[in-house]
N, C-alpha and C positions, 0 to 999 in steps of 0.2 A: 428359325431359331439359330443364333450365330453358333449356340454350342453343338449342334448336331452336324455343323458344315465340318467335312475334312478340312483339312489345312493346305494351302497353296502351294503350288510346287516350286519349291526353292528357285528355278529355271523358268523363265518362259522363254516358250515353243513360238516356231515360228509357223504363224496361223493357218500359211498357204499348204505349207507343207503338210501341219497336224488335221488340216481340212481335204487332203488327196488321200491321205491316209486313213480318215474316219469314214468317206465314202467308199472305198475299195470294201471295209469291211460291214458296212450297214449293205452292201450291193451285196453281199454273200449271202450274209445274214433275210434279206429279205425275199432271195430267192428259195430258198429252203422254207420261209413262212409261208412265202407265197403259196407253195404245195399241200404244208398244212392246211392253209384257210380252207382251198379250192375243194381241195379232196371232202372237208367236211361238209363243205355247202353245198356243192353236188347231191349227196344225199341223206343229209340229214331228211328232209319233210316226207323220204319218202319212207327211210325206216321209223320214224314215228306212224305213219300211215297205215304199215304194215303192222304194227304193236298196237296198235290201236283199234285199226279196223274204219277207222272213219276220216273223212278229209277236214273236216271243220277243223280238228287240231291239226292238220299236217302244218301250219307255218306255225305252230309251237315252238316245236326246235328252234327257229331261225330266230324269234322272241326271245327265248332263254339264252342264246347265246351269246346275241347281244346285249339282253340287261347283265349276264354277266362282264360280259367287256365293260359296263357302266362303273362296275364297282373298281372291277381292274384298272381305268383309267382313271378315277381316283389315287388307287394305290401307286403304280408306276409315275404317276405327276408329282406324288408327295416324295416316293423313294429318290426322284431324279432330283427333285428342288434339293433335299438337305444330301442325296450322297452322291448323283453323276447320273447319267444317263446309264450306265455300262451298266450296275446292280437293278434299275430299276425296269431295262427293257431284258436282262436276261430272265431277270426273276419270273416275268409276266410270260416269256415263251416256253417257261419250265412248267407251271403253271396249266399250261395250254396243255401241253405234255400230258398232265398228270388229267388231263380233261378226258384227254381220247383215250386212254387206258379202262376210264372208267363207262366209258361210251361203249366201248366192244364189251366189257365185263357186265352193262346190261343188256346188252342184246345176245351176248351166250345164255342168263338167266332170265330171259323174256321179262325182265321187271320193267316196267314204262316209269315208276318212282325213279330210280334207281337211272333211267337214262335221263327225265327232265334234268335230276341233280349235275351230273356228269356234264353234261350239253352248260350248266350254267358254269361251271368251273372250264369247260371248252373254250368258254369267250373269250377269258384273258388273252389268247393268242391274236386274234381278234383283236382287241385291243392297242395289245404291245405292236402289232402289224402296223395299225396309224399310226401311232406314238411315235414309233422310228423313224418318219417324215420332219418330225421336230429337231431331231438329233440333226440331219444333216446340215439345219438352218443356220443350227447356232453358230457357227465360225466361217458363215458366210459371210460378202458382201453386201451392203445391202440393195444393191442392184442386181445383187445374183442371188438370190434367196430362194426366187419362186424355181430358179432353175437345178436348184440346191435339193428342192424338195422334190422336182420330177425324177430325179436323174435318179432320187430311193424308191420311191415309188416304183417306175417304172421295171425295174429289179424285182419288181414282184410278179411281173408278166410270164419271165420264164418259167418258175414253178407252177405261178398260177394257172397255166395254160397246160402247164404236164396235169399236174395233180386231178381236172374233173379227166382226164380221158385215160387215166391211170385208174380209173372209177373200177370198168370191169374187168380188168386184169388182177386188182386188188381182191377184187372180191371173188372172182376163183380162188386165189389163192390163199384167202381166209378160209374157203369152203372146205377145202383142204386142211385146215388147221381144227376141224370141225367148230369154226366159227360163221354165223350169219352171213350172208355175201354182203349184203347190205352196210355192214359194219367194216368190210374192207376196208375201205377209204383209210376209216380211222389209224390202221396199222402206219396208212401213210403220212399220215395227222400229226401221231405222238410220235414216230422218229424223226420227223420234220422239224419241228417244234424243239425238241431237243437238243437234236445239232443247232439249232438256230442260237439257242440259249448258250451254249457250247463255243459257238464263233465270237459270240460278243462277251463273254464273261472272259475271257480268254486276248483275243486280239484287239477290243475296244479301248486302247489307250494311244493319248491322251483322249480323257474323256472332255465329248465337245466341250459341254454346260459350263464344265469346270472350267475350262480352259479358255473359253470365253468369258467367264467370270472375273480371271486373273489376268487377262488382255485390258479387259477393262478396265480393272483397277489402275493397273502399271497407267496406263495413257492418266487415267484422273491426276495421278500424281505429278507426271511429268508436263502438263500442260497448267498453266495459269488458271484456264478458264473449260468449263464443260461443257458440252451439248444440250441447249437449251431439253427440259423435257417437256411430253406433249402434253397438253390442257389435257383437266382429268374428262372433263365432257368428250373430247374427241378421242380419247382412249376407249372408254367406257360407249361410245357410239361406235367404235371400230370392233371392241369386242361382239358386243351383238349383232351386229350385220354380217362380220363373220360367222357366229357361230348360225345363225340362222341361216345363212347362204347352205352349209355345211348340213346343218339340220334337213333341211328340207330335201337335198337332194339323198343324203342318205335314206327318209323315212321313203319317199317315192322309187326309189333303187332298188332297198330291200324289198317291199311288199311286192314290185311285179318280178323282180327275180326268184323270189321266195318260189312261188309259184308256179313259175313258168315249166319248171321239171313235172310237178302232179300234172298241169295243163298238156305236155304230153303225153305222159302215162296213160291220160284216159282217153287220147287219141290213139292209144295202140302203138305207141314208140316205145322203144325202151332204154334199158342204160346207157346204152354207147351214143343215142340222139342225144339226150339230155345231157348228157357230157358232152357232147359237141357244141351242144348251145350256149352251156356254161361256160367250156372252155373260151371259146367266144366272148363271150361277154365279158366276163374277165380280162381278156386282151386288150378289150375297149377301154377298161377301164384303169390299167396302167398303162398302154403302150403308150398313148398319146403325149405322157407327158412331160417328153422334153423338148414337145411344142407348146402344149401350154405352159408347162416353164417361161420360154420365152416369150410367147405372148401376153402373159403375164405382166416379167418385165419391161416391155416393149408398151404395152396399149394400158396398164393399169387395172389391177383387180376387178373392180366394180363390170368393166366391160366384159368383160369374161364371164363373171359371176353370172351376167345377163343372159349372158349367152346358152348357159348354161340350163337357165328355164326351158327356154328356148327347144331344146336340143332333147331334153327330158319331155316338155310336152309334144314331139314329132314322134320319141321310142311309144308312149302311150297310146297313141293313137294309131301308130303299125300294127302294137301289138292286141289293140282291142280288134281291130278290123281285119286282121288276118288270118286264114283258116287256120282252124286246129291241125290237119293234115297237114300245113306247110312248114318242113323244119327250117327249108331255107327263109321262110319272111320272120316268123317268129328269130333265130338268128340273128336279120340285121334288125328288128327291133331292139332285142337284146344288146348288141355293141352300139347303137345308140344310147340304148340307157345308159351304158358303161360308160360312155365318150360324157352323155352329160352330166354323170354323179363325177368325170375325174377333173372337167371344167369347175365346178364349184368344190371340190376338195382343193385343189390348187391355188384358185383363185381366195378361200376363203381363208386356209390355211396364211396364205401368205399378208392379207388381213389383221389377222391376230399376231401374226410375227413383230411385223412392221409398227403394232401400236402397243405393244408390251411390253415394259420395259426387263433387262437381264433378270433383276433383282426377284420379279414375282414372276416370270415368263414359262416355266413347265410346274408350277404350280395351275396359272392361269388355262395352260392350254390342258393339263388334265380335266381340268374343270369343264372344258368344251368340249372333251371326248365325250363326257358324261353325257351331253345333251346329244350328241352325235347316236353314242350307242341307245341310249334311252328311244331317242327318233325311230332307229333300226330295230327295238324291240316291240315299239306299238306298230310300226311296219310288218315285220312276222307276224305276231300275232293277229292281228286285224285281218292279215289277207286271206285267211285262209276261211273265218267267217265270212267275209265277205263275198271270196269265192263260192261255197257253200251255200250263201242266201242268193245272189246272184247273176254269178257268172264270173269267168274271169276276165271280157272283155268291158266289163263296168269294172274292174277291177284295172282294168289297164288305164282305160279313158280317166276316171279319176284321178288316178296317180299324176299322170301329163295337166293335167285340170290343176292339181293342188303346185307344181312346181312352180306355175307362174306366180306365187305369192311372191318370188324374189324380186319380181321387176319394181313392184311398191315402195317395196322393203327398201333399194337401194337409193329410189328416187327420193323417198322420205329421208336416208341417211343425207343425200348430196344436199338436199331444201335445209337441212339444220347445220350446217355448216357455213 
Protein backbone atom coordinates (compact mmCIF):
# COMPACT_ATOMS: atom_id res chain seq x y z
CA UNK A 1 0.00 0.00 0.00
CA UNK A 2 1.47 3.28 -1.27
CA UNK A 3 0.22 5.08 1.90
CA UNK A 4 2.19 3.06 4.35
CA UNK A 5 5.53 3.48 2.14
CA UNK A 6 7.80 6.34 3.89
CA UNK A 7 8.71 8.96 1.66
CA UNK A 8 11.81 8.97 -0.50
CA UNK A 9 14.87 10.55 0.39
CA UNK A 10 14.96 13.97 -1.09
CA UNK A 11 19.05 12.78 -2.13
CA UNK A 12 19.96 9.80 -3.76
CA UNK A 13 22.91 7.90 -2.44
CA UNK A 14 25.42 6.71 -4.26
CA UNK A 15 24.74 2.75 -4.38
CA UNK A 16 28.31 1.58 -4.16
CA UNK A 17 29.04 3.52 -1.33
CA UNK A 18 25.39 2.99 0.57
CA UNK A 19 26.05 -0.77 -0.26
CA UNK A 20 29.98 -1.08 1.75
CA UNK A 21 28.27 0.60 4.16
CA UNK A 22 24.94 -1.57 4.69
CA UNK A 23 27.38 -4.69 4.65
CA UNK A 24 29.97 -3.47 7.41
CA UNK A 25 26.82 -3.15 9.53
CA UNK A 26 24.61 -6.46 8.64
CA UNK A 27 28.42 -8.21 9.10
CA UNK A 28 28.26 -6.87 12.89
CA UNK A 29 24.95 -7.39 13.13
CA UNK A 30 24.97 -11.04 12.02
CA UNK A 31 27.88 -11.91 14.06
CA UNK A 32 26.19 -11.22 17.38
CA UNK A 33 23.03 -13.34 15.93
CA UNK A 34 25.14 -15.75 14.92
CA UNK A 35 25.87 -16.43 18.79
CA UNK A 36 22.34 -16.31 19.57
CA UNK A 37 21.07 -18.82 17.20
CA UNK A 38 24.06 -21.31 17.93
CA UNK A 39 24.00 -21.03 21.68
CA UNK A 40 20.11 -21.90 21.58
CA UNK A 41 20.45 -24.88 19.15
CA UNK A 42 23.14 -26.44 20.85
CA UNK A 43 20.84 -27.22 23.56
CA UNK A 44 17.67 -26.62 23.18
CA UNK A 45 16.46 -30.73 22.49
CA UNK A 46 18.43 -31.49 25.28
CA UNK A 47 16.85 -29.21 28.05
CA UNK A 48 13.37 -30.23 26.73
CA UNK A 49 14.71 -33.75 27.37
CA UNK A 50 15.59 -33.19 30.58
CA UNK A 51 11.97 -31.33 31.51
CA UNK A 52 10.42 -33.95 29.99
CA UNK A 53 12.03 -37.09 30.67
CA UNK A 54 11.58 -38.63 27.40
CA UNK A 55 13.44 -38.40 23.82
CA UNK A 56 10.52 -38.67 21.53
CA UNK A 57 10.00 -34.80 22.20
CA UNK A 58 13.56 -33.76 22.46
CA UNK A 59 13.31 -32.28 18.57
CA UNK A 60 10.24 -30.32 19.85
CA UNK A 61 12.12 -27.37 20.78
CA UNK A 62 13.95 -27.18 17.28
CA UNK A 63 10.03 -27.49 15.74
CA UNK A 64 8.68 -24.61 17.90
CA UNK A 65 11.35 -22.57 17.09
CA UNK A 66 11.20 -22.77 13.85
CA UNK A 67 7.38 -22.60 13.19
CA UNK A 68 7.92 -19.70 15.13
CA UNK A 69 10.46 -18.16 12.79
CA UNK A 70 7.37 -19.07 10.20
CA UNK A 71 5.26 -16.37 11.58
CA UNK A 72 8.21 -13.98 12.24
CA UNK A 73 9.25 -14.18 8.57
CA UNK A 74 5.78 -13.25 7.61
CA UNK A 75 6.01 -10.32 10.00
CA UNK A 76 9.63 -9.00 9.19
CA UNK A 77 8.85 -9.45 5.00
CA UNK A 78 5.60 -7.39 5.65
CA UNK A 79 7.42 -4.66 8.04
CA UNK A 80 10.36 -4.43 5.42
CA UNK A 81 8.14 -4.16 2.24
CA UNK A 82 5.98 -1.02 3.51
CA UNK A 83 8.91 0.49 6.11
CA UNK A 84 12.74 -0.71 5.21
CA UNK A 85 14.63 -3.36 6.21
CA UNK A 86 16.21 -1.58 9.36
CA UNK A 87 12.56 -1.69 11.58
CA UNK A 88 11.76 -4.95 10.23
CA UNK A 89 15.11 -7.02 11.00
CA UNK A 90 15.54 -5.15 14.37
CA UNK A 91 12.21 -5.81 15.46
CA UNK A 92 12.54 -9.62 14.76
CA UNK A 93 16.12 -9.76 16.76
CA UNK A 94 14.42 -7.96 19.73
CA UNK A 95 11.91 -10.33 19.45
CA UNK A 96 14.34 -13.31 19.60
CA UNK A 97 15.47 -11.31 22.75
CA UNK A 98 12.37 -11.43 24.52
CA UNK A 99 12.38 -15.39 23.41
CA UNK A 100 15.37 -16.44 25.49
CA UNK A 101 14.36 -14.49 28.53
CA UNK A 102 11.43 -16.40 28.69
CA UNK A 103 13.38 -19.68 27.85
CA UNK A 104 15.60 -19.52 31.23
CA UNK A 105 12.29 -18.04 33.10
CA UNK A 106 11.02 -21.61 32.23
CA UNK A 107 13.44 -23.64 33.05
CA UNK A 108 14.18 -21.80 36.58
CA UNK A 109 10.14 -22.76 37.01
CA UNK A 110 10.49 -26.31 35.56
CA UNK A 111 7.26 -25.38 33.53
CA UNK A 112 7.63 -27.32 29.85
CA UNK A 113 4.23 -25.09 28.88
CA UNK A 114 5.88 -22.17 29.62
CA UNK A 115 9.24 -23.24 27.76
CA UNK A 116 7.26 -24.70 24.36
CA UNK A 117 5.76 -20.96 24.33
CA UNK A 118 9.18 -19.17 24.95
CA UNK A 119 11.13 -21.46 22.36
CA UNK A 120 8.25 -20.27 19.69
CA UNK A 121 8.61 -16.61 20.36
CA UNK A 122 12.82 -17.76 20.25
CA UNK A 123 12.44 -18.22 16.54
CA UNK A 124 12.00 -14.77 15.38
CA UNK A 125 15.78 -14.59 15.68
CA UNK A 126 15.95 -17.44 13.69
CA UNK A 127 14.16 -15.96 11.28
CA UNK A 128 15.38 -12.28 11.15
CA UNK A 129 19.02 -14.40 11.07
CA UNK A 130 17.95 -15.32 7.08
CA UNK A 131 16.08 -12.53 6.42
CA UNK A 132 19.32 -10.45 6.70
CA UNK A 133 20.70 -12.29 3.62
CA UNK A 134 18.12 -10.31 1.72
CA UNK A 135 19.05 -7.02 3.05
CA UNK A 136 22.61 -7.35 1.64
CA UNK A 137 21.15 -8.25 -1.95
CA UNK A 138 19.19 -5.38 -2.48
CA UNK A 139 21.81 -2.74 -3.80
CA UNK A 140 23.80 -5.15 -5.34
CA UNK A 141 24.84 -5.94 -8.66
CA UNK A 142 23.29 -8.09 -10.35
CA UNK A 143 26.28 -10.22 -11.08
CA UNK A 144 27.15 -9.71 -7.57
CA UNK A 145 24.30 -10.76 -5.60
CA UNK A 146 24.87 -14.24 -4.72
CA UNK A 147 28.33 -12.88 -3.46
CA UNK A 148 26.32 -10.11 -1.61
CA UNK A 149 24.44 -12.59 0.25
CA UNK A 150 27.63 -14.85 1.37
CA UNK A 151 29.63 -12.28 2.49
CA UNK A 152 26.18 -11.71 5.33
CA UNK A 153 25.85 -14.96 5.84
CA UNK A 154 29.21 -15.97 6.30
CA UNK A 155 29.32 -13.22 9.37
CA UNK A 156 27.34 -15.58 10.99
CA UNK A 157 30.22 -18.13 11.30
CA UNK A 158 32.09 -16.08 14.02
CA UNK A 159 29.36 -16.01 16.55
CA UNK A 160 28.08 -19.10 15.33
CA UNK A 161 31.17 -21.07 16.15
CA UNK A 162 31.65 -19.13 19.73
CA UNK A 163 28.19 -19.48 20.72
CA UNK A 164 27.77 -23.75 20.84
CA UNK A 165 31.20 -23.89 22.74
CA UNK A 166 30.26 -20.93 24.89
CA UNK A 167 27.58 -23.85 25.72
CA UNK A 168 29.45 -25.08 29.01
CA UNK A 169 30.99 -22.18 30.29
CA UNK A 170 27.35 -20.47 29.98
CA UNK A 171 26.03 -22.91 31.83
CA UNK A 172 28.26 -22.80 35.04
CA UNK A 173 27.74 -19.59 35.04
CA UNK A 174 23.89 -19.70 35.17
CA UNK A 175 24.45 -22.34 37.82
CA UNK A 176 25.77 -19.70 39.68
CA UNK A 177 23.02 -17.53 39.13
CA UNK A 178 20.92 -20.51 40.66
CA UNK A 179 19.71 -20.98 37.13
CA UNK A 180 19.51 -24.49 35.10
CA UNK A 181 22.90 -25.13 33.36
CA UNK A 182 21.10 -26.23 30.59
CA UNK A 183 19.47 -22.80 30.14
CA UNK A 184 23.01 -21.05 29.99
CA UNK A 185 23.24 -20.76 26.56
CA UNK A 186 20.11 -18.76 26.66
CA UNK A 187 21.85 -15.76 28.79
CA UNK A 188 23.95 -15.91 25.61
CA UNK A 189 20.88 -15.90 23.28
CA UNK A 190 18.92 -12.74 24.56
CA UNK A 191 22.02 -10.55 24.87
CA UNK A 192 23.06 -11.54 21.59
CA UNK A 193 20.03 -10.88 20.09
CA UNK A 194 19.61 -7.67 21.54
CA UNK A 195 22.74 -6.02 20.59
CA UNK A 196 22.02 -7.31 17.25
CA UNK A 197 18.75 -5.38 17.31
CA UNK A 198 20.63 -2.54 18.85
CA UNK A 199 23.43 -2.47 15.78
CA UNK A 200 20.76 -2.22 13.10
CA UNK A 201 18.01 -0.06 14.65
CA UNK A 202 20.86 2.29 15.21
CA UNK A 203 23.51 2.18 12.27
CA UNK A 204 21.24 0.54 9.35
CA UNK A 205 21.04 3.73 7.20
CA UNK A 206 20.46 4.22 4.30
CA UNK A 207 18.22 1.44 4.48
CA UNK A 208 18.90 -0.94 1.40
CA UNK A 209 14.98 -1.78 0.20
CA UNK A 210 14.57 1.79 0.25
CA UNK A 211 17.27 2.88 -1.28
CA UNK A 212 16.98 0.50 -3.95
CA UNK A 213 13.53 1.51 -4.36
CA UNK A 214 14.53 5.11 -5.06
CA UNK A 215 17.60 4.03 -7.51
CA UNK A 216 15.10 2.58 -9.28
CA UNK A 217 12.82 5.01 -9.59
CA UNK A 218 15.27 7.92 -10.49
CA UNK A 219 16.94 5.55 -13.47
CA UNK A 220 12.83 4.83 -14.77
CA UNK A 221 12.59 8.50 -15.12
CA UNK A 222 15.56 9.43 -16.60
CA UNK A 223 15.82 6.82 -19.33
CA UNK A 224 13.09 6.61 -22.19
CA UNK A 225 12.78 3.13 -21.99
CA UNK A 226 12.72 0.17 -18.94
CA UNK A 227 14.00 -3.13 -18.52
CA UNK A 228 11.95 -5.50 -20.26
CA UNK A 229 10.15 -7.39 -17.16
CA UNK A 230 10.31 -11.28 -16.68
CA UNK A 231 7.14 -13.52 -18.11
CA UNK A 232 5.11 -14.12 -15.08
CA UNK A 233 5.47 -18.01 -15.79
CA UNK A 234 9.35 -17.82 -15.49
CA UNK A 235 8.99 -15.70 -12.23
CA UNK A 236 6.56 -17.74 -10.71
CA UNK A 237 8.75 -20.96 -11.84
CA UNK A 238 11.88 -19.26 -10.37
CA UNK A 239 10.07 -18.65 -7.24
CA UNK A 240 9.24 -22.27 -6.64
CA UNK A 241 12.31 -23.96 -7.53
CA UNK A 242 13.97 -21.55 -5.30
CA UNK A 243 11.90 -21.84 -2.43
CA UNK A 244 11.96 -25.70 -2.84
CA UNK A 245 15.74 -25.76 -3.33
CA UNK A 246 15.77 -23.91 0.18
CA UNK A 247 12.97 -26.13 1.51
CA UNK A 248 14.43 -29.25 1.27
CA UNK A 249 17.80 -28.58 2.30
CA UNK A 250 16.52 -26.79 5.40
CA UNK A 251 13.77 -29.74 6.45
CA UNK A 252 17.01 -32.39 5.86
CA UNK A 253 19.60 -29.98 7.81
CA UNK A 254 17.39 -29.51 10.62
CA UNK A 255 16.10 -32.91 11.58
CA UNK A 256 19.77 -34.64 11.57
CA UNK A 257 21.22 -31.61 13.36
CA UNK A 258 18.29 -31.47 15.60
CA UNK A 259 19.52 -34.65 16.85
CA UNK A 260 22.73 -35.31 16.55
CA UNK A 261 23.44 -33.67 20.28
CA UNK A 262 20.81 -36.39 21.97
CA UNK A 263 22.57 -39.02 19.49
CA UNK A 264 25.60 -38.12 21.57
CA UNK A 265 24.33 -37.86 24.84
CA UNK A 266 23.27 -41.40 24.92
CA UNK A 267 26.64 -42.30 23.75
CA UNK A 268 28.11 -41.00 26.87
CA UNK A 269 29.43 -37.46 25.52
CA UNK A 270 28.61 -34.59 26.91
CA UNK A 271 28.20 -30.82 26.48
CA UNK A 272 31.50 -29.61 25.51
CA UNK A 273 31.33 -32.82 22.44
CA UNK A 274 28.10 -31.59 21.32
CA UNK A 275 29.36 -28.23 21.22
CA UNK A 276 32.11 -29.15 19.22
CA UNK A 277 29.99 -30.84 16.78
CA UNK A 278 27.59 -28.04 16.47
CA UNK A 279 30.17 -25.61 16.50
CA UNK A 280 31.38 -27.38 13.50
CA UNK A 281 28.71 -27.64 11.68
CA UNK A 282 27.68 -24.40 11.90
CA UNK A 283 30.96 -23.35 10.43
CA UNK A 284 29.97 -25.48 7.44
CA UNK A 285 27.32 -23.95 7.05
CA UNK A 286 28.27 -20.20 6.88
CA UNK A 287 31.99 -20.30 6.11
CA UNK A 288 31.75 -21.45 2.82
CA UNK A 289 30.05 -18.79 1.45
CA UNK A 290 31.98 -16.49 -0.21
CA UNK A 291 32.81 -19.47 -2.48
CA UNK A 292 29.45 -20.27 -3.19
CA UNK A 293 28.99 -16.72 -3.67
CA UNK A 294 31.07 -17.02 -6.44
CA UNK A 295 30.36 -20.04 -7.65
CA UNK A 296 27.21 -19.02 -7.77
CA UNK A 297 27.81 -16.12 -9.86
CA UNK A 298 30.36 -17.89 -12.00
CA UNK A 299 28.59 -21.40 -12.88
CA UNK A 300 24.74 -20.35 -12.33
CA UNK A 301 22.24 -21.37 -9.40
CA UNK A 302 20.68 -24.36 -10.66
CA UNK A 303 24.28 -26.05 -10.68
CA UNK A 304 24.89 -25.42 -7.19
CA UNK A 305 21.52 -26.10 -6.07
CA UNK A 306 22.44 -29.63 -7.49
CA UNK A 307 25.17 -29.77 -5.93
CA UNK A 308 23.82 -29.33 -3.03
CA UNK A 309 21.57 -32.65 -3.02
CA UNK A 310 24.49 -34.12 -3.61
CA UNK A 311 26.40 -33.01 -0.79
CA UNK A 312 23.33 -33.40 1.73
CA UNK A 313 22.91 -37.06 0.70
CA UNK A 314 27.08 -38.05 1.40
CA UNK A 315 26.37 -35.82 5.30
CA UNK A 316 23.40 -38.64 5.64
CA UNK A 317 24.88 -41.46 4.90
CA UNK A 318 28.43 -40.60 7.12
CA UNK A 319 26.21 -39.84 9.58
CA UNK A 320 23.86 -43.13 9.54
CA UNK A 321 27.01 -45.26 9.23
CA UNK A 322 29.18 -44.00 11.77
CA UNK A 323 29.69 -45.11 15.20
CA UNK A 324 27.84 -43.48 18.04
CA UNK A 325 31.35 -43.25 19.78
CA UNK A 326 32.99 -41.43 17.02
CA UNK A 327 32.80 -37.60 17.71
CA UNK A 328 35.21 -37.06 14.94
CA UNK A 329 33.08 -38.87 11.91
CA UNK A 330 29.78 -37.73 13.22
CA UNK A 331 31.64 -33.96 13.04
CA UNK A 332 32.62 -34.22 9.49
CA UNK A 333 29.17 -35.54 8.75
CA UNK A 334 27.90 -32.66 10.32
CA UNK A 335 29.96 -29.87 8.32
CA UNK A 336 28.76 -31.72 5.31
CA UNK A 337 25.40 -31.24 6.06
CA UNK A 338 26.27 -27.59 6.89
CA UNK A 339 28.41 -27.17 3.46
CA UNK A 340 25.06 -28.74 1.84
CA UNK A 341 22.16 -26.70 3.48
CA UNK A 342 24.73 -23.41 2.69
CA UNK A 343 24.99 -24.73 -1.29
CA UNK A 344 21.20 -24.54 -1.54
CA UNK A 345 20.53 -21.43 0.69
CA UNK A 346 22.83 -19.51 -1.63
CA UNK A 347 22.07 -20.91 -4.59
CA UNK A 348 18.35 -20.67 -3.91
CA UNK A 349 18.30 -17.42 -2.19
CA UNK A 350 19.79 -15.94 -5.19
CA UNK A 351 16.99 -17.58 -7.35
CA UNK A 352 14.25 -15.73 -5.82
CA UNK A 353 16.42 -12.41 -5.88
CA UNK A 354 17.01 -12.62 -9.58
CA UNK A 355 13.25 -13.29 -10.50
CA UNK A 356 11.42 -10.85 -8.19
CA UNK A 357 10.86 -7.92 -9.11
CA UNK A 358 11.73 -4.53 -6.34
CA UNK A 359 8.22 -3.73 -6.11
CA UNK A 360 6.86 -7.07 -4.27
CA UNK A 361 10.53 -8.49 -3.63
CA UNK A 362 10.74 -8.77 0.62
CA UNK A 363 7.20 -9.26 0.66
CA UNK A 364 7.76 -12.29 -1.64
CA UNK A 365 10.95 -13.54 -0.02
CA UNK A 366 9.12 -13.52 3.60
CA UNK A 367 6.76 -15.54 1.94
CA UNK A 368 9.61 -18.24 1.32
CA UNK A 369 10.98 -17.95 4.76
CA UNK A 370 7.68 -19.17 5.67
CA UNK A 371 8.10 -22.31 3.77
CA UNK A 372 11.82 -22.54 4.77
CA UNK A 373 10.90 -22.22 8.61
CA UNK A 374 7.63 -24.38 8.34
CA UNK A 375 10.31 -27.10 6.42
CA UNK A 376 12.72 -26.76 9.65
CA UNK A 377 9.77 -27.20 12.04
CA UNK A 378 8.38 -30.62 10.52
CA UNK A 379 12.16 -31.32 10.60
CA UNK A 380 12.48 -30.89 14.51
CA UNK A 381 9.69 -32.37 15.09
CA UNK A 382 9.58 -35.49 13.08
CA UNK A 383 13.16 -36.31 14.23
CA UNK A 384 12.88 -37.00 17.23
CA UNK A 385 9.81 -39.50 16.62
CA UNK A 386 11.62 -40.90 14.26
CA UNK A 387 14.65 -41.28 16.31
CA UNK A 388 12.62 -42.94 19.05
CA UNK A 389 10.81 -45.44 16.71
CA UNK A 390 13.91 -46.11 14.84
CA UNK A 391 17.16 -45.16 15.29
CA UNK A 392 19.07 -42.23 14.35
CA UNK A 393 20.83 -43.81 11.62
CA UNK A 394 17.42 -44.35 9.59
CA UNK A 395 17.13 -40.95 10.71
CA UNK A 396 20.34 -39.83 8.84
CA UNK A 397 19.96 -42.19 5.61
CA UNK A 398 16.54 -40.63 5.12
CA UNK A 399 17.22 -37.26 5.42
CA UNK A 400 20.38 -37.77 2.45
CA UNK A 401 17.57 -40.00 0.62
CA UNK A 402 14.97 -37.03 0.72
CA UNK A 403 17.46 -34.23 -0.46
CA UNK A 404 17.94 -35.74 -3.76
CA UNK A 405 14.19 -34.46 -4.63
CA UNK A 406 16.25 -31.39 -5.91
CA UNK A 407 17.79 -32.78 -8.95
CA UNK A 408 14.06 -33.50 -10.54
CA UNK A 409 12.94 -30.42 -9.31
CA UNK A 410 15.62 -28.41 -11.29
CA UNK A 411 15.53 -30.61 -14.29
CA UNK A 412 11.59 -30.22 -14.52
CA UNK A 413 12.31 -26.25 -14.04
CA UNK A 414 15.06 -26.29 -17.15
CA UNK A 415 12.48 -28.82 -19.57
CA UNK A 416 9.71 -25.80 -18.92
CA UNK A 417 11.46 -23.24 -20.09
Amino acid sequence: MTSTRPAAPTSIPDAAQAQRRILRVLVASQILSGAGLAAGVTVGALLAQDMLGTTSLAGLPSGLFTAGSALTAVAVGRISQARGRRPGLALGYLTGAIGSVGVITAAVLDNPALLFIALFVYGAGTATNLQARYAGADLAAPGHRARAVSTVLVATTLGGVAGPNLAAPTGDFAERLGIPALAGPFLLSGTAYALAALVLGIWLRPDPLLTARTLAEAEQRTTSTTEPASPADESRGGVVLGALVMVLTQLVMVAIMTMTPVHLHDHGHGTAASGLVIAIHIAAMYMPSPLTGRLVDRHGPTKIAAASGLTLLAAGVLAATAPGDSVALLALALALLGLGWNLGLVSGTAIITDTVPLATRAKTQGLVDVSIALAGATGGISSGIVVAAAGYPVLALTGGVLALAVLPAIAATASSR
